[in-house]
C-alpha positions in Angstrom: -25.5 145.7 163.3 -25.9 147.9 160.1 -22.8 146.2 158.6 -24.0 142.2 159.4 -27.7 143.0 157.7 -25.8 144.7 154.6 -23.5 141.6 154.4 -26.6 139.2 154.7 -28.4 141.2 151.7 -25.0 140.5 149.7 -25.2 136.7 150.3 -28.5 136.3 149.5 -28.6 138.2 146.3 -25.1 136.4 145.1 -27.1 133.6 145.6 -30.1 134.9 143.7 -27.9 135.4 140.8 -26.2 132.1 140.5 -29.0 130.7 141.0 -30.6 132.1 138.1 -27.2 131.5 135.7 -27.5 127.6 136.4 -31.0 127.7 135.1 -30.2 129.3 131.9 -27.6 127.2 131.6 -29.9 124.3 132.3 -32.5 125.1 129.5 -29.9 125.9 127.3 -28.9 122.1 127.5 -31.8 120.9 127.5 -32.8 122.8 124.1 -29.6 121.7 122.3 -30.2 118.3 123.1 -34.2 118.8 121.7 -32.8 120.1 118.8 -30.1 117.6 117.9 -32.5 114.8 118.2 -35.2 116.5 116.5 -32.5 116.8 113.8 -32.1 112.9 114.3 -35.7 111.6 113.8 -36.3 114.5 111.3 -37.8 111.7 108.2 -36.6 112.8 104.4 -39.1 114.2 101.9 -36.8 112.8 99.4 -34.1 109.8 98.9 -31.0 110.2 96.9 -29.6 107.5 94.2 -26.8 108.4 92.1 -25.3 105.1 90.3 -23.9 104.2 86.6 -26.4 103.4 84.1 -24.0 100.7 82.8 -22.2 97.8 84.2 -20.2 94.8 83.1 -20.2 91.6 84.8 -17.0 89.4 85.3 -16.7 85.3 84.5 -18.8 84.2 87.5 -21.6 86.9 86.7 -20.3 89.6 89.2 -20.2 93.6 88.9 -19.8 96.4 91.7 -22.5 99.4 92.0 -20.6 101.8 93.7 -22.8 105.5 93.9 -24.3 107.6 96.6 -27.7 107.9 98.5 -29.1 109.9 101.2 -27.7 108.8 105.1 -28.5 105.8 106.1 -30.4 104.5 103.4 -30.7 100.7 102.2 -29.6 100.0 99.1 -31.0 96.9 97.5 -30.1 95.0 93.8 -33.5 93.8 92.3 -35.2 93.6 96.0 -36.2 89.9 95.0 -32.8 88.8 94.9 -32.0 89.9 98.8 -28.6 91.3 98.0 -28.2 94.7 99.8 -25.7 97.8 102.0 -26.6 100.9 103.8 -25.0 104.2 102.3 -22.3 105.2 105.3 -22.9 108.9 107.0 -21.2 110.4 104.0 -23.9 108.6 101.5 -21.3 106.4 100.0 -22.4 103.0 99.7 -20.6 100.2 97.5 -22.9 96.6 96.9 -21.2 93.1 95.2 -24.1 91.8 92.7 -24.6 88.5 91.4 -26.8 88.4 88.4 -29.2 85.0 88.7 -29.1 83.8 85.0 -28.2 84.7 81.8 -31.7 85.5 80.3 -32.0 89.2 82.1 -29.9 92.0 81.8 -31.9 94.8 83.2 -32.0 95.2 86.9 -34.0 97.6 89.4 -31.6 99.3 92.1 -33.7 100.6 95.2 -32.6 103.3 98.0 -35.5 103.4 100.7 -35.6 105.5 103.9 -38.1 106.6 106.3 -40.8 105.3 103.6 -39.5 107.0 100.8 -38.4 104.9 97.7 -36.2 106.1 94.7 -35.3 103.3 91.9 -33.1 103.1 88.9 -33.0 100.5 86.2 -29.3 99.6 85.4 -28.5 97.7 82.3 -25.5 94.4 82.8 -23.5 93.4 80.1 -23.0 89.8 80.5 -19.5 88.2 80.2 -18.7 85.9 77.4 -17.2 83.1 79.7 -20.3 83.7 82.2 -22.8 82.9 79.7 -20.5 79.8 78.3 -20.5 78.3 82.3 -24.3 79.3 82.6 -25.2 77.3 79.4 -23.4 74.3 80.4 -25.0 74.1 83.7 -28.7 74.3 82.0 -27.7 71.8 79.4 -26.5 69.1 82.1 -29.7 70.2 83.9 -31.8 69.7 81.6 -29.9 66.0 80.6 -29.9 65.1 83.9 -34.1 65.6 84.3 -34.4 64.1 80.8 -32.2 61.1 82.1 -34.6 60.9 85.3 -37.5 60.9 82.9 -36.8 58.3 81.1 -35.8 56.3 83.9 -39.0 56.3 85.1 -40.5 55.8 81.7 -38.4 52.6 81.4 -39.5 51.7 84.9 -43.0 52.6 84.0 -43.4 50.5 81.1 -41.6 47.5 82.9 -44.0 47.2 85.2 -47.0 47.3 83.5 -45.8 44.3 80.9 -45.5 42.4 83.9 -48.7 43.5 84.9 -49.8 42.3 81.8 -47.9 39.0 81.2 -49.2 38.0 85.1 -53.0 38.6 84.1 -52.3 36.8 80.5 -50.7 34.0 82.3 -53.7 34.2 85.1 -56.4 33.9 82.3 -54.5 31.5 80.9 -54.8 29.1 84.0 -58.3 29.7 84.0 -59.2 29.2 80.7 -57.0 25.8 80.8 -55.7 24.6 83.9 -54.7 21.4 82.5 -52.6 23.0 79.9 -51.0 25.6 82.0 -49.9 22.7 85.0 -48.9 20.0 82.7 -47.5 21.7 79.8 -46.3 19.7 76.3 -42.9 18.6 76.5 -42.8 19.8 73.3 -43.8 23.2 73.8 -41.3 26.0 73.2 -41.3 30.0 72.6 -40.8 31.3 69.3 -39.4 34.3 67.6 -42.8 36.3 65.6 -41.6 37.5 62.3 -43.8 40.9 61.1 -45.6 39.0 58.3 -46.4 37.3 61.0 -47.8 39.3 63.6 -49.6 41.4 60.9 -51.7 38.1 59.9 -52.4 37.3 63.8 -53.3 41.2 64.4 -55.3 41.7 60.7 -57.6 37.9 61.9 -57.8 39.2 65.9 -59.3 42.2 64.1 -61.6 40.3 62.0 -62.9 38.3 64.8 -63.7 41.0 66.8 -65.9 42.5 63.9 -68.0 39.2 63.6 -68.4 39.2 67.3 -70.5 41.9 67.1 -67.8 44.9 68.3 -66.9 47.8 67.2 -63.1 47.2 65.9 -61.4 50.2 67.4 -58.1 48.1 68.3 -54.5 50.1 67.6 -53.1 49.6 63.6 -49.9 49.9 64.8 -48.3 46.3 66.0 -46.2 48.1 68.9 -49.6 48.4 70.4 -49.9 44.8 70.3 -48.3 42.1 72.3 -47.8 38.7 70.2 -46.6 35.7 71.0 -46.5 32.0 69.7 -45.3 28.8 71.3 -44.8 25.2 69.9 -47.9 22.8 70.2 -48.5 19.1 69.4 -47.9 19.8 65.7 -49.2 23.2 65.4 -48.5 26.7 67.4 -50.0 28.4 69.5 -50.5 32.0 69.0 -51.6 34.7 72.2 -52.4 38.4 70.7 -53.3 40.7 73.3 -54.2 45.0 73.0 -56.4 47.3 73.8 -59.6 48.6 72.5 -60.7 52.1 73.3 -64.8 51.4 73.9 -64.5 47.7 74.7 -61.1 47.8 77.6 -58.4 44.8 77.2 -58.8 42.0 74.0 -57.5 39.2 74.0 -57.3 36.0 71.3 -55.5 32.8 71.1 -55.3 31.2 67.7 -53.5 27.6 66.7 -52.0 28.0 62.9 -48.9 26.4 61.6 -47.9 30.2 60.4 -47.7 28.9 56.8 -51.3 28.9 55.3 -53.8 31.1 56.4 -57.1 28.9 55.5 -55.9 26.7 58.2 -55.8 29.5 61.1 -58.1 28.8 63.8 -59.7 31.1 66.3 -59.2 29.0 69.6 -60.3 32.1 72.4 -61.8 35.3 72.2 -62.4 37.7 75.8 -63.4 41.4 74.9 -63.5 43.8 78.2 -63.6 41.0 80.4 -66.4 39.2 78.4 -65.5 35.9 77.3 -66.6 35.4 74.0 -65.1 32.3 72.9 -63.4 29.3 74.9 -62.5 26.2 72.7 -59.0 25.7 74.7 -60.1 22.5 76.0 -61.3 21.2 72.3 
């Protein structure tokens, strides 16, 4: 009896003591797991950068930054040009750069981690064939806008002569309908020398004056539009501008284009004011 209550005292303290190994053994995994991922969300007080101060780019504008950085960090060229790499578990990290013109050749290099920032400027030396290529492209660029431009200029311009030629032709009508429906067989379009056209602009001028308006009419006859056409045995002579104060002028003459005495003011409309209508005379 003596024997089966020692033996019982035996089994339960064996199991006492193994009991009390697997707890140890328990915490003791439990703590090295705490501590290694303690050790992984520990954040850095301080971000490492170490990269050349110097760097040469090839023909298409290309260099390498190779350097090291704390774990893990991103490593960005000139953050606004999104190019970027992580430094590996050993802190070696190597990033392709492009530069984005030829005009800059000083560039920020970032490492960030955990909220900490550490930047270096770099300086690029530019290669001689790059900046060639880079040129070329801005030059056709820049033609090509200048092309577009002018395009539109021509367009532009186009448009508003026959803007103008429609109204002339409009008031025309208006002012003689007769004329305008059941034209001379006579009639035809003639060529305006200069001496010409400076004799119908200098007498528009002069009319306008004596009207009782402020002359304020270009001096330069590519302001002007001047035309003259064959009638009965005279010709017909249309000068239309504008005036700054007074809007669109317009003023038919008939003169034989040889002596001035026998120039005659025919129609005069100033801003949309008709002044003067002998057409029909």
């Amino acid at each position: 009896m003596r024997k089966g209550i020692k033996f019982g005292l035996v089994v339960i303290l064996g199991l006492f003591v193994l009991s009390g190994c697997g707890n140890k053994e328990n915490k003791a995994d439990k703590k090295e797991n705490s501590d290694a991922t303690a050790s992984s969300e520990k954040k850095v007080a301080k971000v490492i950068l170490e990269i050349e101060d110097h760097y040469q780019t090839n023909e298409k504008g290309e260099f390498i930054i190779k350097g090291k950085a704390t774990e893990g960090a991103s490593i960005a060229f000139d953050i606004a040009y999104g190019e970027g790499t992580k430094a590996d578990k050993n802190g070696d990290f190597e990033l392709l750069c492009t530069v984005p013109s030829t005009e800059q050749t000083e560039y920020k290099i970032s490492a960030f981690r955990d909220g900490v920032i550490t930047e270096k400027v770099i300086s690029v030396a530019l290669n001689s064939d790059y900046i060639t290529s880079k040129n070329k492209e801005e030059e056709e660029k820049n033609a090509e806008i200048e092309k577009q431009k002018q395009v539109a200029k021509e367009k532009e311009e186009k448009k508003n002569q026959e803007e103008r030629e429609k109204r002339d032709k409009e008031l025309a009508n208006k002012s003689n309908p007769k004329e305008s429906q059941a034209p001379s067989s006579n009639s035809s379009e003639s060529s305006v020398s200069e001496s010409e056209a400076r004799m119908i602009q200098a007498t528009a001028q002069i009319a306008i004056k004596r009207n009782g308006y402020e002359d304020d009419t270009s001096s330069q006859l590519k302001d002007w539009t001047i035309n003259k056409m064959k009638y009965e045995d005279t010709y017909r002579w249309t000068a239309v501008t504008q005036s700054s104060n007074n809007g669109r002028v317009k003023v038919i003459f008939d003169w034989t284009g040889k002596d001035e005495n026998d120039l005659i003011i025919k129609y005069l409309l100033i801003g949309g004011n008709e002044i003067l209508n002998n057409l029909r005379q």
